[in-house]
C-alpha positions as CSV (number, residue, x, y, z in Angstrom):
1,X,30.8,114.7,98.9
2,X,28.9,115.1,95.7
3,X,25.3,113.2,95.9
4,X,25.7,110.2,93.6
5,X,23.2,107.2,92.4
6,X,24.4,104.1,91.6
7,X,23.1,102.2,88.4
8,X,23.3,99.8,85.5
9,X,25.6,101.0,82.5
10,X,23.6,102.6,79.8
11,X,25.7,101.1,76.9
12,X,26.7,102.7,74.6
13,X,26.2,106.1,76.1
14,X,27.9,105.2,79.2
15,X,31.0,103.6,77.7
16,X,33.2,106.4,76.8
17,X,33.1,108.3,80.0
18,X,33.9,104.4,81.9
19,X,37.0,104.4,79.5
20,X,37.9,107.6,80.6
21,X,37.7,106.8,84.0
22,X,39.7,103.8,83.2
23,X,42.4,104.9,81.4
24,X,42.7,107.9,84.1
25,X,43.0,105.2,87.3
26,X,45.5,104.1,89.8
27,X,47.4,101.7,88.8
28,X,46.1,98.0,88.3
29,X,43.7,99.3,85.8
30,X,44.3,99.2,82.0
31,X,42.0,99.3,78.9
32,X,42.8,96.8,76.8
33,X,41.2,94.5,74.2
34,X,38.5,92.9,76.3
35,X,37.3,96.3,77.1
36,X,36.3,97.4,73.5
37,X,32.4,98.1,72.7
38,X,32.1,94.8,71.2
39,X,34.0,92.9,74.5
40,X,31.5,95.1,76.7
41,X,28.9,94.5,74.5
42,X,29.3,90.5,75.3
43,X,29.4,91.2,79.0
44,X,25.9,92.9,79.0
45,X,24.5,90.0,76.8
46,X,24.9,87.6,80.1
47,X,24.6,89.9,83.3
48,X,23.9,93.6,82.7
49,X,22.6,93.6,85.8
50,X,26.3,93.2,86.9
51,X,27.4,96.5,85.0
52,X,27.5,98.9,87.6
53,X,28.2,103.2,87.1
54,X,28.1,105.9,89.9
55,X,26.5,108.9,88.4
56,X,26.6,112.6,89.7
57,X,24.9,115.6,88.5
58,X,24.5,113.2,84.7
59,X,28.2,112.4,84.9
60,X,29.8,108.7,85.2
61,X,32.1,108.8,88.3
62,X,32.8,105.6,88.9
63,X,32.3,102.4,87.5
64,X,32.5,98.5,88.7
65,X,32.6,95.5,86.9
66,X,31.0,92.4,88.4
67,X,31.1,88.4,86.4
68,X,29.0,85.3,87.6
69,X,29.5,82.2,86.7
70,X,26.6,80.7,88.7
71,X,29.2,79.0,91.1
72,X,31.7,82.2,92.1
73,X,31.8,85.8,91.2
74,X,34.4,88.2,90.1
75,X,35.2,91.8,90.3
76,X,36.7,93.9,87.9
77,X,37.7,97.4,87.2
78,X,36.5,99.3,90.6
79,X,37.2,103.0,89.2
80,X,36.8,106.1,90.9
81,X,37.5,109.2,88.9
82,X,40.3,111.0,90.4
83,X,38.3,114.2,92.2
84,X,35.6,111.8,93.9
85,X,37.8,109.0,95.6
86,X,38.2,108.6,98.9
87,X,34.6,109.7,99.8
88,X,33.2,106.1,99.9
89,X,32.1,105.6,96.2
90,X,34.0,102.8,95.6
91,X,32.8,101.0,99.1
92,X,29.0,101.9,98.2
93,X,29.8,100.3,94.9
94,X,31.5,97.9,96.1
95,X,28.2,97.1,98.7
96,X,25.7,97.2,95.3
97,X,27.8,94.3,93.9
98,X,28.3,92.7,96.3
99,X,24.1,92.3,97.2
100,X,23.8,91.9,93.9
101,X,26.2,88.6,94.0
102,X,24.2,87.9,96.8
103,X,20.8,87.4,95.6
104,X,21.6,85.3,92.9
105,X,23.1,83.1,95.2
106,X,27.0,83.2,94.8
107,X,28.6,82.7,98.5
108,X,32.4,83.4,96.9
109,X,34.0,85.6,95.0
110,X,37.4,87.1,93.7
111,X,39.5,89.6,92.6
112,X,42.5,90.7,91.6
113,X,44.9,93.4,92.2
114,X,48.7,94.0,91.1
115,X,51.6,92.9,93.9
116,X,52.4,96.2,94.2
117,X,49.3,98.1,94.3
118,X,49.7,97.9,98.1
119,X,47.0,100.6,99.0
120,X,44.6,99.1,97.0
121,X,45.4,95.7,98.9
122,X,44.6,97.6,102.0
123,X,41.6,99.5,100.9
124,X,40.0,96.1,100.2
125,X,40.9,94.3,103.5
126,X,39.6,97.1,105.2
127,X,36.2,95.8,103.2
128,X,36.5,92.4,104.2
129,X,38.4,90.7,101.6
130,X,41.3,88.3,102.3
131,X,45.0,88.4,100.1
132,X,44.8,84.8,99.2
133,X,48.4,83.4,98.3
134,X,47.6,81.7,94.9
135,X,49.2,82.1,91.6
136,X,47.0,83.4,88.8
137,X,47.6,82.7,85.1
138,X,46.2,83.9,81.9
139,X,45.7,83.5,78.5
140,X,45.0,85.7,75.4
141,X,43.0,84.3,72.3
142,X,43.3,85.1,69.0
């Protein structure tokens, strides 16, 4: 396994190879307009401490998206590039955001993964999450 740190997103330099990375996942993971420069560029205005990248050798290799609320967290866009997965990335990312929920004091959060995406479902039980059988609904603004 390639040695790896794990950091906050330099933004903007940082932002196309996350895309990348993004557009190039499993499935469950899409780009759309809530991930554009200016969307991103919101996110790190409230927690960029909660902006996560895996770096290798001055590469991006995986990213992970984390939101807080001050009452629950939320997890978003756990991304491996292709060649590095499966070599425990995405659980030591997964650790950092987690600790990082931690100390500022959130004792829940969520996330959410397609029906279908049934390894993915597996991969996070394995990390001690729990398929919760809730409905959830969305909404786009103009």
């Amino acid at each position: 396994m390639a040695e790896f740190i794990i950091r906050e997103i330099i933004f903007p330099s940082d932002y196309p190879q996350a895309v990348e990375i993004w557009k190039n996942s499993a499935p469950g993971i899409s780009f759309s307009r809530s991930d554009t420069p200016e969307e991103i560029q919101k996110k790190l205005r409230y927690s960029p401490d909660l902006f996560l990248v895996a770096e290798s050798d001055g590469a991006v290799i995986g990213t992970i998206i984390g939101g807080y609320d001050g009452r629950r967290g939320m997890i978003y866009h756990l991304a491996i590039k292709e060649e590095f997965r499966n070599a425990g990335l995405g659980k030591a990312l997964m650790q950092e955001i987690e600790a990082r929920f931690k100390a500022k004091g959130c004792i829940k959060s969520y996330l959410m993964v397609t029906k279908e995406n049934e390894p993915v479902i597996q991969y996070y039980q394995k990390l001690g999450w729990n398929l919760m059988d809730i409905y959830v609904m969305g909404k786009e603004f103009e």
